[in-house]
Every structure is written in C-alpha cells, then in structure tokens.
BAROMI-923824 format. One record per residue: residue in three letters; x, y, z of N, C-alpha, C in turn. Coordinates in steps of 0.05 Angstrom, whole numbers. Atoms other than C-alpha are relative to their C-alpha. Example, Ala and Ser with C-alpha at 12.3 -4.5 7.8 and 13.67 -1.06 7.14 Angstrom:
<atoms>
+------+--------+--------+--------+--------+--------+--------+--------+--------+--------+
! rest !    n.X !    n.Y !    n.Z !   ca.X !   ca.Y !   ca.Z !    c.X !    c.Y !    c.Z !
+------+--------+--------+--------+--------+--------+--------+--------+--------+--------+
!  ALA !     18 !    -24 !      0 !    246 !    -90 !    156 !     18 !     24 !      0 !
!  SER !    -16 !    -24 !     -1 !    273 !    -21 !    143 !    -15 !     22 !     14 !
+------+--------+--------+--------+--------+--------+--------+--------+--------+--------+
</atoms>
This chain:
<atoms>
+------+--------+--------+--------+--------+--------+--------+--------+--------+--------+
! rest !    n.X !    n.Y !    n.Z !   ca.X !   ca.Y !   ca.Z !    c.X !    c.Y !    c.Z !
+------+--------+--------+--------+--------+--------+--------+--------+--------+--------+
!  UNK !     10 !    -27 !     -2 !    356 !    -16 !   -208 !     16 !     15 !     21 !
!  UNK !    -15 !    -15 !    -23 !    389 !     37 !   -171 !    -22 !     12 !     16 !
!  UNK !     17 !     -8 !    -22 !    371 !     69 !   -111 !    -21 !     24 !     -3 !
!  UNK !     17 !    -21 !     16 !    345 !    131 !   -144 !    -13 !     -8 !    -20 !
!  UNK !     25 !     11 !     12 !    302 !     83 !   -191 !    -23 !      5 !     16 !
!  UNK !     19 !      7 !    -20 !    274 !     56 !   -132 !    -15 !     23 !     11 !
!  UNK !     13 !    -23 !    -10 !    259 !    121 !   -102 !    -23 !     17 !    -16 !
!  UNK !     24 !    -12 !     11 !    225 !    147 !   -161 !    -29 !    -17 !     -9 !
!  UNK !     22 !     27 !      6 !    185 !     86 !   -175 !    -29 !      4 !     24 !
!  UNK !      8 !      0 !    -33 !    156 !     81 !   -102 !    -13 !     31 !      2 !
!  UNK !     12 !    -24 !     -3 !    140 !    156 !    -95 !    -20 !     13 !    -28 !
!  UNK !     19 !      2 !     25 !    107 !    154 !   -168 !    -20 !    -13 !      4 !
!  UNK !     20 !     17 !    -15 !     68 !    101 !   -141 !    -16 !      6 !     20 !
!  UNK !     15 !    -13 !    -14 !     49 !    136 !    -81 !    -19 !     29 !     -9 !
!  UNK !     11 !    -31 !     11 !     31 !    200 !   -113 !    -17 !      3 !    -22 !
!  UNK !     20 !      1 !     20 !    -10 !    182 !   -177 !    -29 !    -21 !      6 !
!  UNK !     34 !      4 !     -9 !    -69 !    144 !   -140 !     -5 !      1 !     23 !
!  UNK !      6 !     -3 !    -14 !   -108 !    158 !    -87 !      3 !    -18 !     27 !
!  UNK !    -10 !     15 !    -18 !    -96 !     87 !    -55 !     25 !    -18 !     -7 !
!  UNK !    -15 !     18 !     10 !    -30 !     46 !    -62 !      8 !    -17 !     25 !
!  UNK !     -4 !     31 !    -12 !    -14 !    -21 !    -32 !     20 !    -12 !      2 !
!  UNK !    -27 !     14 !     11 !     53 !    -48 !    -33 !      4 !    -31 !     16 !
!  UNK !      8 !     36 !      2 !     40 !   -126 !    -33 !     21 !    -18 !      2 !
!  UNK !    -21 !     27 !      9 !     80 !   -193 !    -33 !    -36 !    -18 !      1 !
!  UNK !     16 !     14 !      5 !     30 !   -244 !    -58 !    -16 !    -24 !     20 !
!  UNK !      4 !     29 !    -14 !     34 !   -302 !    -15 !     -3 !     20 !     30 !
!  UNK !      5 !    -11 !    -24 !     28 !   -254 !     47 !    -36 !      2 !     11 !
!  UNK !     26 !    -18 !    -14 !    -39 !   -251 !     95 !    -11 !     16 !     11 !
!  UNK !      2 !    -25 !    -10 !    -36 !   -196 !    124 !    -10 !     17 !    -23 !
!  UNK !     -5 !     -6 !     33 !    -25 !   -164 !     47 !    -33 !     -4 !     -5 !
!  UNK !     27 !     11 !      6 !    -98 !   -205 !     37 !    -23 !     11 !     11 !
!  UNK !     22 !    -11 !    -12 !   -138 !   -183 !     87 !      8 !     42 !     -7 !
!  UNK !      3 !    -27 !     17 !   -120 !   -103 !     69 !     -6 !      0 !    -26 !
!  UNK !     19 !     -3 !     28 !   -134 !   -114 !     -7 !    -28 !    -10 !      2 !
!  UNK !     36 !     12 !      1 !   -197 !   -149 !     13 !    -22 !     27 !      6 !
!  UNK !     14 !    -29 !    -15 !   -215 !    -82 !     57 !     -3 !     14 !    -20 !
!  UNK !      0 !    -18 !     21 !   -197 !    -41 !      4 !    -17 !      2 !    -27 !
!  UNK !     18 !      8 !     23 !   -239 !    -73 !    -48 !    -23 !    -10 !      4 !
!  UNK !     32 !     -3 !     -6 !   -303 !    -77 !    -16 !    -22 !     26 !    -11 !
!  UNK !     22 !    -19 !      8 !   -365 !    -46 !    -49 !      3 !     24 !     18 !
!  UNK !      7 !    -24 !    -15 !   -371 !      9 !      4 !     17 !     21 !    -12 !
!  UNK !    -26 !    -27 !      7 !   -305 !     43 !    -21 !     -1 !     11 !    -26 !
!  UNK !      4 !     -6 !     34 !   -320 !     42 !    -92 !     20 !     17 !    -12 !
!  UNK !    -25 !     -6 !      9 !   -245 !     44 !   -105 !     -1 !    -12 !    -35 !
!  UNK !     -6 !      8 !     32 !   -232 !     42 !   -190 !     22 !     -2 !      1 !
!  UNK !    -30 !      4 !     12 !   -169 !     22 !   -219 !     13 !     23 !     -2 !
!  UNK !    -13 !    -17 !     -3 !   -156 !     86 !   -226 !     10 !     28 !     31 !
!  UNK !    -13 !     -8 !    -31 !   -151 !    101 !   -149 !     10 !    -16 !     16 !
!  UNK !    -16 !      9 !    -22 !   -122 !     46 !   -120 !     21 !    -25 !    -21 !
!  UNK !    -18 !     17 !     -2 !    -58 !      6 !   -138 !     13 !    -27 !     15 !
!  UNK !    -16 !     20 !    -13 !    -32 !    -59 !   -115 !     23 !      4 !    -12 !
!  UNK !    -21 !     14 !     14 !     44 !    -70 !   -124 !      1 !    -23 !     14 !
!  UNK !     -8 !     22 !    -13 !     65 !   -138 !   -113 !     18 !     -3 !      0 !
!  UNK !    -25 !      4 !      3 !    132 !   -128 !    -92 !     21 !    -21 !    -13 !
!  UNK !    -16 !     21 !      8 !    150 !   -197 !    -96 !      1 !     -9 !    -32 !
!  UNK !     -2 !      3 !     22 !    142 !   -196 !   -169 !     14 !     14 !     -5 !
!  UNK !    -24 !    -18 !     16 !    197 !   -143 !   -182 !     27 !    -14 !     20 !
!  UNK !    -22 !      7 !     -2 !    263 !   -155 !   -189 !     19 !     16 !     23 !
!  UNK !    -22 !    -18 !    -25 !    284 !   -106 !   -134 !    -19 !      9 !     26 !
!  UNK !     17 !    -10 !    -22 !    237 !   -126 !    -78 !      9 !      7 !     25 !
!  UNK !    -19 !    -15 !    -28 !    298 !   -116 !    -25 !     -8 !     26 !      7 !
!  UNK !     -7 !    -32 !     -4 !    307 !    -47 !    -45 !    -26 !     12 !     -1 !
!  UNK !     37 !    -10 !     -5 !    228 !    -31 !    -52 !      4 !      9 !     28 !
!  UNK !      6 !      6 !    -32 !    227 !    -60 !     22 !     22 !     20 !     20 !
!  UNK !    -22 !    -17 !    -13 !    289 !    -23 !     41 !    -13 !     35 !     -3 !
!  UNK !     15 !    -23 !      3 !    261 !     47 !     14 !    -26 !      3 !     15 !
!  UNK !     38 !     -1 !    -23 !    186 !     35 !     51 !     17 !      5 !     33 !
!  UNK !     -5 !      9 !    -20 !    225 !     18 !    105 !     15 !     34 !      7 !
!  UNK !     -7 !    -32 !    -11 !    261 !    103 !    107 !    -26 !     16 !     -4 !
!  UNK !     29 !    -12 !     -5 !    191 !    120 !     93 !    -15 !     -2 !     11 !
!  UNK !     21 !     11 !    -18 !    152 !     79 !    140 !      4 !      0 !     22 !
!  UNK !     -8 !      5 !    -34 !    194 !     66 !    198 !      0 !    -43 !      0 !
!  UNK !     15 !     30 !     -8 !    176 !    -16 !    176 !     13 !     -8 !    -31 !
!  UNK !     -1 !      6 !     32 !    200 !    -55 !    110 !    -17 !    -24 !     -4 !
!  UNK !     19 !     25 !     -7 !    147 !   -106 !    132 !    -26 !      8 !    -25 !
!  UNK !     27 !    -10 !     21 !     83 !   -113 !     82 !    -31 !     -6 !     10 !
!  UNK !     -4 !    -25 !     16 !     40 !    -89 !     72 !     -4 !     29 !     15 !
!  UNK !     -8 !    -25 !    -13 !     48 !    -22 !     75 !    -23 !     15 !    -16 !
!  UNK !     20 !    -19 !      9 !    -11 !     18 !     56 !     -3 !     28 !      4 !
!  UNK !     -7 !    -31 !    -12 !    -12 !     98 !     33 !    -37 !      4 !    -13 !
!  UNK !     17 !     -7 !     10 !    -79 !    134 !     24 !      0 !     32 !      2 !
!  UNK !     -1 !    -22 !     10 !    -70 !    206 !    -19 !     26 !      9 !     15 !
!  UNK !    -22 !    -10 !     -6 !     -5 !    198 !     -1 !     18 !     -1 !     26 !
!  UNK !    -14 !      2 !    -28 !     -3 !    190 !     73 !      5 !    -24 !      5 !
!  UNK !     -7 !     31 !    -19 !     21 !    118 !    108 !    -21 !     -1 !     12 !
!  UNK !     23 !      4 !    -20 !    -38 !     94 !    145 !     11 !    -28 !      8 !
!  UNK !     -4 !     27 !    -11 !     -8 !     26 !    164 !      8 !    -26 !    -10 !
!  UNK !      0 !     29 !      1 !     -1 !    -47 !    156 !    -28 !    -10 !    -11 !
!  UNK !     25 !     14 !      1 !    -58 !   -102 !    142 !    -33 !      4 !     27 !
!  UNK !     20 !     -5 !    -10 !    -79 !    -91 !    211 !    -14 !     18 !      0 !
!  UNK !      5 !    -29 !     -7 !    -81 !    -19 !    221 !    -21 !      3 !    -18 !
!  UNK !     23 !    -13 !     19 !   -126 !    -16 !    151 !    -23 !    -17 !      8 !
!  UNK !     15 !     19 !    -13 !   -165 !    -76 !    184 !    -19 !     22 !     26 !
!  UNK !     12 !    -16 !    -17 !   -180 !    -27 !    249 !    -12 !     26 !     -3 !
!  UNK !      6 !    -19 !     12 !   -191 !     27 !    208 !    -37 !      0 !    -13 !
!  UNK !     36 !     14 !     18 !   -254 !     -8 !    171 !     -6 !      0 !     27 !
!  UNK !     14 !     18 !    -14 !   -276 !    -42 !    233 !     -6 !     28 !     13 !
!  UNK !      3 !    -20 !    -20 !   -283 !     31 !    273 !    -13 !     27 !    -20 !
!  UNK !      7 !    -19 !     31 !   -313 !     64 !    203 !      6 !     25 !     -7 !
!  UNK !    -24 !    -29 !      5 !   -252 !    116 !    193 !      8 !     -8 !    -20 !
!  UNK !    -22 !      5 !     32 !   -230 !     89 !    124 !    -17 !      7 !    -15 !
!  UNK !     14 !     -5 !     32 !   -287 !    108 !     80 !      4 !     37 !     12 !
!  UNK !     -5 !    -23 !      4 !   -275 !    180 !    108 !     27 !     18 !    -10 !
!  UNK !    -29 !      2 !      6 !   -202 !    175 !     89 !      4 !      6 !    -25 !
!  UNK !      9 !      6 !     23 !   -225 !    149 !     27 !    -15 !     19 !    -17 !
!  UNK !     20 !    -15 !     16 !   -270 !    208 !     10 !     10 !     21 !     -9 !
+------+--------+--------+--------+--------+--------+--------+--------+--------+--------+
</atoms>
C-alpha cells in the first residue's frame, strides 16, 4: 500500500465511527482499552466503535508510521474518540477510572 492508501484508510477509520481503536492483538495495554470500551456503561454498538488490529494488515509499519505523524507515538494502542486522540491503554484506563469517558462518549 502506498502512503496515500495508508493515509486514507486510517483517517476513514477515524472519521466514520464515533470510537476507533488501532490494536495489535497480542498487546495488553491494546486489552485493557477494548475491555474499557466495551463495558455496559458505554453502550458502544458496532456501529460506533471500531477495533483495527493492525497486526493483521499487511502494512502495520506504515499504519504505525502514519499514527505516529498523528499522535506524536506509533506505540498501540492508540485510541480516537469523534475524531480526537485521547491516548493510549492507559490514558483510556484513567479516563474511566476518574468518570470522564462516558462524557466523551456522549
């Protein structure tokens, strides 16, 4: 994929649901934010929140490389909600724990 795939892919992704996720599988950090995210309270549908799991595409460099002029980080995960960056695993972790993500969320 070229770089202008990547770019439209990634910002398509950010911009058509409310929450997106950009994953590697085997990661825990990655785990504990989809866990947050998918708790009853948020009463996130498929049609507002996205996982990608980078490490399943064939161009998880350049994913990681692109997050990484968008984020400041090509580290995972990288969580946007309606678009904005809100963080890492922890950050959406401190986010719950201080109950600022269901207003995020709303």
């Amino acid at each position: 994929m070229t770089t202008e795939s990547i770019r439209e892919l990634v910002d398509e992704k950010i911009a058509g649901k409310k929450v997106v996720v950009f994953s590697k599988t085997t990661c825990p950090y990655c785990s504990k934010a989809k866990k947050i995210l998918k708790e009853k309270e948020y009463n996130l549908t498929k049609e507002d929140l996205e996982i990608m799991e980078i490490d399943r595409h064939k161009a998880t460099s350049k994913i990681q490389d692109y997050l990484e002029r968008l984020t400041g980080a090509r580290t995972v995960p990288r969580v946007f909600i309606k678009g904005k960056f809100i963080g890492g695993g922890d950050e959406t972790a401190a986010l719950h724990k201080k109950n600022k993500l269901k207003n995020m969320l709303e």
